[in-house]
MARTOR-791226 format. One line per field, with one value per residue (C-alpha): x negated, y, z negated. Coordinates in pm, whole numbers, padded with zeros to 5 digits, always signed. Layout:
% MARTOR-791226
u: c(X/...) $
v: c(Y/...) $
w: c(Z/...) $
//
This chain:
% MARTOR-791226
u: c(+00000/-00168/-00226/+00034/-00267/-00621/-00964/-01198/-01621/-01528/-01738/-01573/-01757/-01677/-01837/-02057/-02190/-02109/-01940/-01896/-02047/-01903/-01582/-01337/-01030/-00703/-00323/-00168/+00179/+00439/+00490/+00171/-00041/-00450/-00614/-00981/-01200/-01553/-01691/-01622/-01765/-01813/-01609/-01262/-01036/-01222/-01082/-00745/-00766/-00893/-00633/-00380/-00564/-00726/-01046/-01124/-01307/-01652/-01696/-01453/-01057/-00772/-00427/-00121/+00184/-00003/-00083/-00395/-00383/-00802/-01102/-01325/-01084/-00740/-00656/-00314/-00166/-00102/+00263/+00305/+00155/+00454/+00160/+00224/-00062/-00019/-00346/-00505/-00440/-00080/-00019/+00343/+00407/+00447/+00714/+00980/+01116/+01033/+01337/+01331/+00949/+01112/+01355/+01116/+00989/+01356/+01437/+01154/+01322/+01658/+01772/+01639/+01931/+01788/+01724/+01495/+01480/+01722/+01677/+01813/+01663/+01307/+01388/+01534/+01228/+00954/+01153/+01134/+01531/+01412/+01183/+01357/+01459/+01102/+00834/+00491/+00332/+00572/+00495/+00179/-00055/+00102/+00474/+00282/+00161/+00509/+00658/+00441/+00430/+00810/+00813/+00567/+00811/+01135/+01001/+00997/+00623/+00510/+00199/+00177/-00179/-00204/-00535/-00577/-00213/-00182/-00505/-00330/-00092/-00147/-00262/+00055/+00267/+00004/+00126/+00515/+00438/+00223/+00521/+00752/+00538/+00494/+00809/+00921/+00682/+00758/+01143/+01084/+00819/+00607/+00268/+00032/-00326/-00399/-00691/-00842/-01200/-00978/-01064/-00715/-00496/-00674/-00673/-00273/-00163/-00258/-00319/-00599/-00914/-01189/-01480/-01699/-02058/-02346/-02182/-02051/-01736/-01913/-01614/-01253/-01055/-00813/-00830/-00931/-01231/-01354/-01342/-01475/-01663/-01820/-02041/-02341/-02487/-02417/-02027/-02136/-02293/-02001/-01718/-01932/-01753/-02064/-02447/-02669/-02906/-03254/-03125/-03357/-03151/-03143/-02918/-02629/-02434/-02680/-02906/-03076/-03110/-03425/-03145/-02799/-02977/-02802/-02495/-02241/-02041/-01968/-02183/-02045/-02330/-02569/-02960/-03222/-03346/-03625/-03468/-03509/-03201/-02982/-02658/-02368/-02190/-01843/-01677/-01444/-01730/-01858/-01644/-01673/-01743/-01881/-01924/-02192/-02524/-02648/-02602/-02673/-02618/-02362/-02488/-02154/-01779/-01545/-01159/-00896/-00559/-00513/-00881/-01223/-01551/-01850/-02159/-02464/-02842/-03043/-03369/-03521/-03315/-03056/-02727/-02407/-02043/-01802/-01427/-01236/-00850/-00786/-00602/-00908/-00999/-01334/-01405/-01767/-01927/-02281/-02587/-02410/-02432/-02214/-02142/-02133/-01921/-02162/-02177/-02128/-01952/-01852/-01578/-01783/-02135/-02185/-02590/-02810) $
v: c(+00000/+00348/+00592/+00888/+01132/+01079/+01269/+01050/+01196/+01596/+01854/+02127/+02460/+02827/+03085/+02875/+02748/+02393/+02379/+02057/+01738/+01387/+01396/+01080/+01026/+00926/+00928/+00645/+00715/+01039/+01200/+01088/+01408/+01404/+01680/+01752/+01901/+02107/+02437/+02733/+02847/+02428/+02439/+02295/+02604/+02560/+02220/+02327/+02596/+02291/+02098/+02367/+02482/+02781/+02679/+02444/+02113/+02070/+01657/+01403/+01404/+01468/+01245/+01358/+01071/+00914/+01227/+01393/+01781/+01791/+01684/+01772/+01771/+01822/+02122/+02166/+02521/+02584/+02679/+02367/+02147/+02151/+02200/+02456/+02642/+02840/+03063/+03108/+03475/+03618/+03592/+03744/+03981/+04322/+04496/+04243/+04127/+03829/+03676/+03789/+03597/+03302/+03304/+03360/+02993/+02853/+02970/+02812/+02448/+02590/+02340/+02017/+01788/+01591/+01945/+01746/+02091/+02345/+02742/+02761/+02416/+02603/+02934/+02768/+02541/+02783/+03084/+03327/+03429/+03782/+03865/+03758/+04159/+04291/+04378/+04211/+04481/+04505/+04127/+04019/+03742/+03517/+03544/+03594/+03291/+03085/+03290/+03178/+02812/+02811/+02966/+02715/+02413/+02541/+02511/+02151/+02041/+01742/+01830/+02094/+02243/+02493/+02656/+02697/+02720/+02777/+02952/+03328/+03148/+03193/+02875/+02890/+02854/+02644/+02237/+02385/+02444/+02139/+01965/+02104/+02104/+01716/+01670/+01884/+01700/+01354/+01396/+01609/+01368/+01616/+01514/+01744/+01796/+02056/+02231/+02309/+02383/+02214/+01846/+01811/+01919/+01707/+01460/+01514/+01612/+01400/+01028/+01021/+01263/+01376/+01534/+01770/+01835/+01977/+01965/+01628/+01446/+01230/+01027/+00966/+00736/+00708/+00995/+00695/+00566/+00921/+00987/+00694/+00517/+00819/+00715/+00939/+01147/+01489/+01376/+01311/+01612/+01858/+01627/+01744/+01470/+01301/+01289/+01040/+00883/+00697/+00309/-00047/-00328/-00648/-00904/-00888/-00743/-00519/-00221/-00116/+00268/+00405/+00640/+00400/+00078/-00211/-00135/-00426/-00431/-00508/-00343/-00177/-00210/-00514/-00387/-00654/-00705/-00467/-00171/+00143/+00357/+00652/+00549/+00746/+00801/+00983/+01123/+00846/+00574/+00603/+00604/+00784/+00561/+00764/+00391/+00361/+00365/+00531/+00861/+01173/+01562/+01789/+02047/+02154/+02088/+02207/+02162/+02122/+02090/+01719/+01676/+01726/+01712/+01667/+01709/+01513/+01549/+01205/+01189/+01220/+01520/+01369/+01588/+01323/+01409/+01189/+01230/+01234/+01268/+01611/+01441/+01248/+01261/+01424/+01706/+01753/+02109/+02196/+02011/+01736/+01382/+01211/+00849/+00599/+00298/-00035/-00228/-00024/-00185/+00011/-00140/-00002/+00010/+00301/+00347/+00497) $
w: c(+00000/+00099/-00159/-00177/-00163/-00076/-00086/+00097/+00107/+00130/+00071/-00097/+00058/+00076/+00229/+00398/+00021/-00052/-00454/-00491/-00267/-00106/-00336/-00340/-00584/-00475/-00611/-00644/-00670/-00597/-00962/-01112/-01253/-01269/-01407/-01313/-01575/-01522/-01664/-01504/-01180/-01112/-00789/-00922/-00713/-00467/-00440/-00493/-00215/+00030/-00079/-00034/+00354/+00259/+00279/+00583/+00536/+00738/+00616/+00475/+00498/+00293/+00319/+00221/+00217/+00499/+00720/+00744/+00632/+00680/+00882/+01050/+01340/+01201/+00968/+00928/+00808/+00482/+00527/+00686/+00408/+00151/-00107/-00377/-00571/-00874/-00897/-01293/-01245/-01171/-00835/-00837/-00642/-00794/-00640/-00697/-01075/-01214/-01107/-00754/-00725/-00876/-00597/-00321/-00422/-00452/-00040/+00052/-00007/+00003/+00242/+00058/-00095/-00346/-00602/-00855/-01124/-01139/-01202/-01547/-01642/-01640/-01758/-02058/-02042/-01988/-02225/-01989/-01961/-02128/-01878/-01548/-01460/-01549/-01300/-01300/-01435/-01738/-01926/-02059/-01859/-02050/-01935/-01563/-01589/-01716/-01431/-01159/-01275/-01280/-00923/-00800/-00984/-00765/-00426/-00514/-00275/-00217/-00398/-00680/-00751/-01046/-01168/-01553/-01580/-01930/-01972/-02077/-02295/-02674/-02874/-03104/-02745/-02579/-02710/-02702/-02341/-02207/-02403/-02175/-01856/-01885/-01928/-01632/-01427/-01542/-01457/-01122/-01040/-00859/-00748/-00940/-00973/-01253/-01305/-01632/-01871/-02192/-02191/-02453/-02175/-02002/-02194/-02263/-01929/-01708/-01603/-01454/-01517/-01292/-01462/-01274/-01352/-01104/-00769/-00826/-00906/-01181/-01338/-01200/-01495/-01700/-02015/-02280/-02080/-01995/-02384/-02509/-02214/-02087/-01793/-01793/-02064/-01861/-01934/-02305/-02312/-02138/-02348/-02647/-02842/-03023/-03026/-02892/-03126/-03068/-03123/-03031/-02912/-03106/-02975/-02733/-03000/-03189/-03227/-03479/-03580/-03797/-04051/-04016/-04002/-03820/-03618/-03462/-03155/-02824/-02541/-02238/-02014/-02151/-02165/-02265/-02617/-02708/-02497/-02647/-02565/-02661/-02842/-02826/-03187/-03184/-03464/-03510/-03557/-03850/-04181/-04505/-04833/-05130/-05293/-05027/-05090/-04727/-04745/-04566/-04639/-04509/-04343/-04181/-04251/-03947/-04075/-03809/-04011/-03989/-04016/-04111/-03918/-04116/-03957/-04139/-04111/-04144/-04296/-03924/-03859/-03650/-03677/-03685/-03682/-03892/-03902/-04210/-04256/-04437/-04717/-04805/-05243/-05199/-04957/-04952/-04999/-04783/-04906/-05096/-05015/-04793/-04763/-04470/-04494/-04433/-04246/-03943/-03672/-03345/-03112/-02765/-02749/-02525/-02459/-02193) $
//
């Protein structure tokens, strides 16, 4: 069965300057949402404005439902594409209300049948009834932003594209919102590749992620094994998740570290006894134990509502974050001692 959308070896260029190099992901299904995660400046709307035809393609091809949009032969138009892309920045257009812009996207598909969201079903949705008779220039970049995503959700494309959508949207609205975008997206089931620098959007948003790092697309999985299978250390270090640790192996199912000692587990990629490698340790690995006799001192303590990070120096100076529910008996100030539940066992061995 073909893929409902395809990138197949593109280079991404603009301005004659090549962003991102020999790209290949794919879609599996109409409705299914992949978000693809970089820094900024990486190249990632760039790829959106290929995708949507306004940039062409020199090498590879893009497939839409089984019809090439790009090649190096083929470019078809951009209003011929039924591709919709909300920009990061506010893109409405200023001498119409907010309502009128909305509408502009709802003609465009005026004639389809099967109307998969309705008009009031996103105002409500994306609270923005109050601002639907103000001018652009009259809301903050935040209601901008709900206002163009909700213009780019009625013209009902095949394929929606938005950059950073909720990037102007304040943190206290930010989870209310991707709440309400998923589920938008999930009953619509509009195609959608979304854009973002937040690896829990990510993370939340969409099925499949697509991290990229250096001109290259350097992993395309599912959220979990980006997370905690991380293929390369430049995704270790962008995730910023953990910290890689000088570790020996000593059997197929253990390593030995200089500060934790022995740790257990099952390896992701096998190396040979003897190798000397760099194992990655997430917050979540290690447990606290103040029973324990290996312990470390806190040299930082990061609190997150539901949690604590502690961040630990070893006797070698290695820095290692542990997670600790924020109900736990004994929070631990700076330079006290800070226990590590033995023996250490970690599910996937993840070394380079």
């Amino acid at each position: 069965m073909n893929n409902f959308f395809e990138v197949k070896d593109v280079d991404f260029s603009v301005g004659g300057k090549t962003k991102v190099r020999n790209v290949s992901f794919s879609i599996e299904n109409e409705g299914d949402v992949i978000c693809l995660l970089g820094p900024s400046g990486i190249g990632k709307t760039t790829i959106l404005r290929t995708i949507a035809g306004l940039e062409k393609l020199d090498k590879g091809m893009i497939e839409l439902k089984g019809k090439i949009l790009s090649s190096e032969k083929i470019n078809i138009e951009p209003e011929n594409r039924n591709i919709s892309l909300a920009f990061q920045e506010n893109s409405l257009f200023p001498h119409y209300t907010v309502k009128e812009n909305i509408f502009l996207g709802a003609e465009r598909n005026k004639n389809k049948k099967d109307h998969k969201v309705s008009f009031e079903e996103l105002i409500d949705l994306l609270n923005i009834s109050n601002i639907l008779n103000k001018f652009p220039h009259e809301i903050s970049a935040g209601e901008a932003q709900r206002a163009s995503l909700t213009r780019s959700l009625v013209t009902q494309p095949d394929l929606l594209l938005l950059d950073e959508p909720l990037s102007n949207v304040d943190q206290s609205f930010k989870e209310e919102i991707q709440e309400k975008l998923k589920k938008i997206l999930k009953n619509s089931k509009i195609t959608t590749i979304i854009v973002t620098h937040d690896s829990y959007e990510a993370f939340y948003l969409g099925s499949k992620c697509g991290i990229i790092l250096n001109q290259e697309l350097k992993q395309f999985d599912d959220p979990y094994n980006v997370y905690h299978l991380p293929n390369s250390i430049e995704v270790v270090n962008f995730l910023n998740r953990g910290t890689l640790i000088p570790a020996e192996v000593t059997s197929p199912k253990s390593l030995e570290n200089k500060d934790l000692g022995t740790i257990t587990g099952n390896f992701i990629k096998p190396f040979p006894i003897g190798s000397k490698v760099s194992l990655l340790v997430q917050p979540e690995d290690l447990h606290h134990d103040d029973k324990s006799s290996l312990k470390f001192e806190v040299v930082d303590r990061k609190f997150r509502g539901t949690n604590f990070i502690y961040t630990l120096k070893t006797p070698n100076n290695t820095l290692i974050p542990v997670f600790v529910h924020s109900h736990h008996i004994h929070q631990h100030e700076l330079d006290e001692k800070f226990g590590i539940k033995r023996p250490i066992h970690i599910d996937h061995i993840v070394c380079f």
